[in-house]
N, C-alpha and C positions, 0 to 999 in steps of 0.2 A: 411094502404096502404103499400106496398111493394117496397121498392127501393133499390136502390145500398149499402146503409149503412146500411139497417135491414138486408140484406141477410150477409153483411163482418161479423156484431153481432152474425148473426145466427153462420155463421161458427165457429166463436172463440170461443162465448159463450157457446156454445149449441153439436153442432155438434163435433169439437174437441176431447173435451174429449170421446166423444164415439167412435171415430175413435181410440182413441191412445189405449185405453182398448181393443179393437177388434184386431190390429194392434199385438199387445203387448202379448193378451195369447189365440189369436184364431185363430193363424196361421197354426199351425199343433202342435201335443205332443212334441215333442222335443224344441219349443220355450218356450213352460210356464214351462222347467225343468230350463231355461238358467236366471240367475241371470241378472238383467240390472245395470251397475253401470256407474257412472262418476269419478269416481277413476282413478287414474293413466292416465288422458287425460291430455295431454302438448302442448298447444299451437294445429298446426294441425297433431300431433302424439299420439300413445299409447306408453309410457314405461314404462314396470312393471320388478322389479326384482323379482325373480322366485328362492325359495329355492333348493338347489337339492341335494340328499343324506339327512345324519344326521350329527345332529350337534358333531365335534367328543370334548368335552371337558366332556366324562365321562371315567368312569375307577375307578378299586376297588384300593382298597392298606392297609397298615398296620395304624397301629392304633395313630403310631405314625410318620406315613411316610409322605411322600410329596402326596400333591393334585393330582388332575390330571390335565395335562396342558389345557387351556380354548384354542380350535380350535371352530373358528365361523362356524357360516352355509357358503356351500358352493353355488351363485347365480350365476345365468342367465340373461343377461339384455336381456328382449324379447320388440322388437320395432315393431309398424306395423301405418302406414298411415290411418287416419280416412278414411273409403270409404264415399260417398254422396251419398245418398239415395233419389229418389225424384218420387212424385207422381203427376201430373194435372187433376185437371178439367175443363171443360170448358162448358159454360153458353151463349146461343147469348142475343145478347137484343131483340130479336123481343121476346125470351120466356119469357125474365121479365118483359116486358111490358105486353104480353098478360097474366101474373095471377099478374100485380098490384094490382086488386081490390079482388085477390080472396088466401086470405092466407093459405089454404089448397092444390093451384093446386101448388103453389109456394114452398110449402113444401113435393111434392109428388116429382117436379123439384128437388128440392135438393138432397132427399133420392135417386133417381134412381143415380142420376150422382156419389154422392160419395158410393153406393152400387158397383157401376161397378169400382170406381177405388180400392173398397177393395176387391172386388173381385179380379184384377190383381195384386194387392200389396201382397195381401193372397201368390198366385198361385205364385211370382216369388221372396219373401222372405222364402219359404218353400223350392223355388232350389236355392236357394243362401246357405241357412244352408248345404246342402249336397255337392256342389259346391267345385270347387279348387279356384275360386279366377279370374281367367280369364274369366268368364260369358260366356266360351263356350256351349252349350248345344245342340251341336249334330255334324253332319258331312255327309257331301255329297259320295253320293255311286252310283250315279248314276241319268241323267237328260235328262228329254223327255219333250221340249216346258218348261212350268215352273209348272210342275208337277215333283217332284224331290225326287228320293229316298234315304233314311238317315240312318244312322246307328239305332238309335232308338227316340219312339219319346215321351217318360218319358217328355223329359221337354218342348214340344212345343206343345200348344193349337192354336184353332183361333183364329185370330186378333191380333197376337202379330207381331210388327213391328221387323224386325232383318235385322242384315247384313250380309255377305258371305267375309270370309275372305285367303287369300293363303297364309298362313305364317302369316308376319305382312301387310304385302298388303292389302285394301281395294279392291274387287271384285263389287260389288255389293249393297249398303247401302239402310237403308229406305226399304225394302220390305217386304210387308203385307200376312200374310198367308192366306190363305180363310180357309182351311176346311183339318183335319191331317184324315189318313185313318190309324188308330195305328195295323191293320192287314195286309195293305201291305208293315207298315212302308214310307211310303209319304205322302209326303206336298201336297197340292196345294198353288202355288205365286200367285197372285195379276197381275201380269206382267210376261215377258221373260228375266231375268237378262241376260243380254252377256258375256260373257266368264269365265261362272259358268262352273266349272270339277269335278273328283273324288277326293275326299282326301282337297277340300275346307270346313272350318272350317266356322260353324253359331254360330253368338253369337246377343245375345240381341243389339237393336240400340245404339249404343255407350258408350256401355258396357265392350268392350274389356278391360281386365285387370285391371277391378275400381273395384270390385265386393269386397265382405265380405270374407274372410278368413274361406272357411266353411270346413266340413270333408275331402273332398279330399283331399286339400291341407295338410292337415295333415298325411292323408294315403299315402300321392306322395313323397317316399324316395327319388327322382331323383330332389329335388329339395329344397332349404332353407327352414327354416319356421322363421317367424320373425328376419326375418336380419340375421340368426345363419346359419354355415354349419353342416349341422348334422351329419355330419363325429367326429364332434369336440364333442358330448355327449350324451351320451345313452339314455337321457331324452327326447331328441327329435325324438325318434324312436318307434314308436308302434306297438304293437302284431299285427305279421300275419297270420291265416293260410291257408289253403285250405282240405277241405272235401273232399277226392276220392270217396266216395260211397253215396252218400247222406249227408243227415241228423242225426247224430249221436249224440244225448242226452247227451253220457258220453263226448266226445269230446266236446261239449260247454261247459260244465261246469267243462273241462279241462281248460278252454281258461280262464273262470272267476276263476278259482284256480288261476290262472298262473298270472293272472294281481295281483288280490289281493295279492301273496304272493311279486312278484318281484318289486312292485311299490305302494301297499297302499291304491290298488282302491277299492272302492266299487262299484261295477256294478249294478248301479238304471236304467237304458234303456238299451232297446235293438232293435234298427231296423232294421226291415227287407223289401227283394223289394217283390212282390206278388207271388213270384213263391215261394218263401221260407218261406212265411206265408202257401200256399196251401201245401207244403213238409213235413212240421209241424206237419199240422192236419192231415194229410194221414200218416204220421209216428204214431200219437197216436193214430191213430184208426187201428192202423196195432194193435197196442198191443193193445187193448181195452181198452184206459187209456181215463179217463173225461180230454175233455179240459176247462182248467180252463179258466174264465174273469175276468177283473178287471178293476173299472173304475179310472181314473185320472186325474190330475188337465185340468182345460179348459172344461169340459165337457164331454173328450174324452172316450173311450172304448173300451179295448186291452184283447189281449190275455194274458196268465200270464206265464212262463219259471222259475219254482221253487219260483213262488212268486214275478220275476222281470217283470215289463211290458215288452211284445214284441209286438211292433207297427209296422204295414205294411204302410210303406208311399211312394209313387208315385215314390219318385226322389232318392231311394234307389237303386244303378245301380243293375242287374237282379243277380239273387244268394249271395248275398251280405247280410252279417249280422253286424251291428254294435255292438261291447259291448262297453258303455261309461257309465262313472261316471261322470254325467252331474253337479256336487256339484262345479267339479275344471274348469269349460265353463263357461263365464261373456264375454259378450253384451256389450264394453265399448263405452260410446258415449259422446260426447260434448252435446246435447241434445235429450230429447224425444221429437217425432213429433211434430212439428211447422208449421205453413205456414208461407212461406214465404212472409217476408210485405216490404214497398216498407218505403222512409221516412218519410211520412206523417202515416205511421201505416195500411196504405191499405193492403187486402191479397186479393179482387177481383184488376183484371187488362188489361185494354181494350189490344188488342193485337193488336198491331199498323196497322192501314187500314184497319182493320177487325172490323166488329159489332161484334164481339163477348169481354167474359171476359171471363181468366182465374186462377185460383186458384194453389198456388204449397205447395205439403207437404214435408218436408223436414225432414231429420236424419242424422247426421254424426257418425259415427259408424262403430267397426269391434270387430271379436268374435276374443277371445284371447281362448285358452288352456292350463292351468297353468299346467299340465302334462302330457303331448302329449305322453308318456310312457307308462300311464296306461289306454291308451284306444285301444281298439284290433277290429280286423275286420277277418274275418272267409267267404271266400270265396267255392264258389262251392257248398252250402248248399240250393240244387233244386232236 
């Protein structure tokens, strides 16, 4: 028979680990390149020292001459705030009562509920990697009743709850999308938020400024990276360029010269947004060149750019080419997914007034970039 403590068993025992394996390298190609560690977590910060340059204690001399003076590596203390990561399910009781006697309908219960939240876990870990860190993910351009037109709409799907922000002002909170029309770039709302305008900023439900430390931020010179002004070291500044004419071949692999020589990289990915995947292939079939594949870790299946995977993912903003050496990117967390349990060891939990239970997955965690230098982005490549 099925009751409240076989279903908390199911979850920890059984389901768990299949969530965190999913979680962990079937998010998209660029998570199963990203190392997870528990290293360098302090209490509720990340601080890691961060070599930078070479170590200067070499140097030739005579044979009978003096050494050469021992100069240490020179570091970096890069600091960043675990973000919280959290997922729910929820379960009513009239459903577990109705497949108490039947442990297959109970077990179908489970799969869907935590299918749909990996499914949204998937969808909005995948724009947190490419993300600045402020969980913005779009911007208002325009509002008719609450059908509302956005700048672009890469990173909002259906049914995602967000809020409308004007600066740091809250506008609007809690509103549900119905249905994205990614041709005329609009949402539909749920409701008529009031005194929604142009140039109001959408970010996930209270989300604002908790998020992961992903590419953006790294790319956005106008602003710190790990507590450091990056006016203060070269290391914190990564290759720019911009494409005038398209897609140019010898130009990328200008761009991979230029990191490898000046920084040490080795360029293993390369992402790109759909326009610059289609750019791509219409460039090698201008010269009648095979476009090569290649499969990679996760199950994935890419294109190949002299042998380097080139992956088209959603939340790559539009002409935009990543080059990263994904070896020096680590995942630092306090821990891998957990639910969250109460003190008696519970992770089902009745939600006060309500017949239902709900379930929370939790992570604390932020992506650090041990050489923000050597990783480069190539714009205009459409």
């Amino acid at each position: 028979m099925v009751t409240i403590n076989s279903a908390e068993n199911a979850l920890k025992s059984v389901y768990l680990g299949a969530v965190t394996e999913l979680l962990n390298t079937k998010v998209n190609p660029l998570m199963t390149k990203i190392e997870q560690t528990s290293a360098d977590v302090w209490g509720k910060e990340i601080r890691k020292a961060v070599s930078v340059g070479l170590n200067g204690g070499v140097g030739a001399g005579d044979e009978a001459g003096t050494l050469p003076k021992a100069h240490g590596n020179n570091y970096l203390q890069f600091v960043s705030t675990l973000k919280n990561l959290y997922g729910q399910i929820e379960i009513s009781d009239k459903a577990i009562r109705a497949s108490a006697d039947d442990k297959g309908a109970f077990t179908d219960l489970l799969n869907a509920e935590l299918d749909g939240l990996l499914q949204a876990s998937k969808f909005n870990l995948g724009r947190m990697l490419y993300g600045d860190g402020t969980g913005k993910i779009g911007e208002v351009e325009e509002v008719e009743d609450n059908i509302v037109t956005v700048t672009y709409t890469r990173n909002l799907m259906p049914g995602m709850v967000v809020d409308f922000y004007n600066g740091a002002n809250l506008v609007a909170g809690g509103v549900r999308i119905v249905s994205v029309d990614d041709g005329a770039c609009t949402i539909e709302l749920d409701s008529e938020p009031t005194g929604l305008a142009v140039g109001h900023g959408i970010y996930v439900q209270g989300s604002k400024d908790k998020e992961i430390t992903g590419l953006g931020a790294i790319f956005d010179l106008t602003k710190p990276l790990y507590g450091i002004d990056r006016s203060t070291s070269a290391t914190l500044k990564p290759y720019k360029s911009t494409l005038l004419t398209g897609i140019d071949e010898t130009a990328i692999q200008k761009a991979i010269d230029t990191l490898e020589t000046r920084a040490g990289s080795n360029i293993d990915f390369i992402a790109v947004s759909s326009e610059t995947k289609y750019a791509y292939m219409e460039y090698m079939a201008q010269y009648k060149r095979n476009i090569d594949y290649m499969n990679i870790d996760g199950g994935f299946k890419s294109l190949s750019f002299n042998g380097i995977p080139l992956v088209y993912d959603r939340f790559v903003p539009s002409g935009y080419m990543y080059l990263l050496d994904t070896s020096v990117f680590h995942l630092h967390q306090l821990c891998d997914w957990r639910f969250l349990e109460t003190e008696n060891g519970n992770v089902l939990r009745q939600n006060q007034g309500y017949p239902t239970y709900t379930a929370t997955l939790v992570k604390y965690c932020d992506l650090i970039c041990d050489r923000p230098n050597g990783q480069g982005v190539i714009t205009g490549a459409k």
